[in-house]
LUMNUBA-394920 format. One line per 5 residues: number of its first residue (from 1); their letters; for each residue y, x, z of C-alpha. Coordinates in Angstrom, 2 decimals, decimal comma. Each point is the difference from the previous one (the first is absolute). Layout:
<martis>
NUM) A) Y/X/Z | ...;
</martis>
This chain:
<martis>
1) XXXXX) 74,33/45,78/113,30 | -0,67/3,58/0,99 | 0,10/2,61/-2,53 | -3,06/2,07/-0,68 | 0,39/3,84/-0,91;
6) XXXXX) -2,38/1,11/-3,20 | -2,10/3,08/0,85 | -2,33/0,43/-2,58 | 0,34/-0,70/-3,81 | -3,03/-0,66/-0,72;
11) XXXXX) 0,12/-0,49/-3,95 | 1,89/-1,97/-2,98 | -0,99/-3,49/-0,34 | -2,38/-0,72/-3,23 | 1,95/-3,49/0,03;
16) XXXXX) 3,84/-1,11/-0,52 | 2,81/0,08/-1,66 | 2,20/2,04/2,51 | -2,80/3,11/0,41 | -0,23/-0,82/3,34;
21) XXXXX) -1,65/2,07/2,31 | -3,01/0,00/2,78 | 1,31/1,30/3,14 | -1,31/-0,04/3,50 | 2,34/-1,09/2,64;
26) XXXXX) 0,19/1,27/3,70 | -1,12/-3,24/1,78 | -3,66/0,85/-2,62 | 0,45/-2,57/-2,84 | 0,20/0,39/-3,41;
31) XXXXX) 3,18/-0,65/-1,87 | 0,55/-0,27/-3,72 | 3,29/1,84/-0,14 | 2,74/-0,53/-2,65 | 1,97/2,98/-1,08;
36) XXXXX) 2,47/0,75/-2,98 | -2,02/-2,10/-2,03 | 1,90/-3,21/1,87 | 4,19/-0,12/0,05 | 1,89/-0,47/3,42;
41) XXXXX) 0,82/-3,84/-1,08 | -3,91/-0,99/-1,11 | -1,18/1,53/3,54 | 2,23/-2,17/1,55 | -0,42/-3,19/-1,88;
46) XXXXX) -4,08/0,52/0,95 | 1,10/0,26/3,86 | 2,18/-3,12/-0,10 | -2,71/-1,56/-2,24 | -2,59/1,27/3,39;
51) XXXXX) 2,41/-1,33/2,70 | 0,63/-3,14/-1,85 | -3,84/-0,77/-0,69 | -0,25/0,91/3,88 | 2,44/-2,53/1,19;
56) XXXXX) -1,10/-2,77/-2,13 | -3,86/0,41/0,78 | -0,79/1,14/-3,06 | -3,14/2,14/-0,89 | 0,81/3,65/-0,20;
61) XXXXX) -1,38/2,96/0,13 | 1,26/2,30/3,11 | 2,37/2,38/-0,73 | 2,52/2,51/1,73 | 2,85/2,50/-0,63;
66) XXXXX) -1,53/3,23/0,29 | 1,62/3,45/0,65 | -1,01/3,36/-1,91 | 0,98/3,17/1,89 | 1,93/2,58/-1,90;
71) XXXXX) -2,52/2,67/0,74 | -3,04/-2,27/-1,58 | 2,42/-0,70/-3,11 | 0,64/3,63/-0,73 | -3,47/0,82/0,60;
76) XXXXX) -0,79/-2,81/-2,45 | 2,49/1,04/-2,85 | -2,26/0,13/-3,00 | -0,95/-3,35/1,11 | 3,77/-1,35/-0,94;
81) X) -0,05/-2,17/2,99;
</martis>
């Protein structure tokens, strides 16, 4: 799975528990983004929950591991992303 890099927050979602946020990746999609909202151990429960569902032929939703530069989270600080 390749990473995709985050270049435009776009704006908080209306929807979910962890505030997530909806970001525009560099390959054009649209990503809902989790941020401080979600711990370190809940983020990665979800992606072994993803790979899991993948392996087993389960319906899922696609997902990905995204990167957000430094310079787009400092430029974003009143966003607390």
């Amino acid at each position: 799975m390749s990473r995709v890099e985050i270049i435009e927050v776009i704006r908080r979602a209306d929807q979910g528990v962890t505030r997530p946020y909806i970001c525009r990746g560099n390959d054009g999609n649209i990503y809902f983004v989790k941020g401080e909202g979600a711990s370190r151990r809940s983020l990665l429960c979800e992606w072994i929950a993803g790979k899991l569902a993948l392996l087993t032929n389960v319906p899922i939703a696609p997902f990905a591991i995204v990167d957000v530069p430094e310079e787009l989270l400092a430029f974003s600080a009143g966003l607390d992303l």
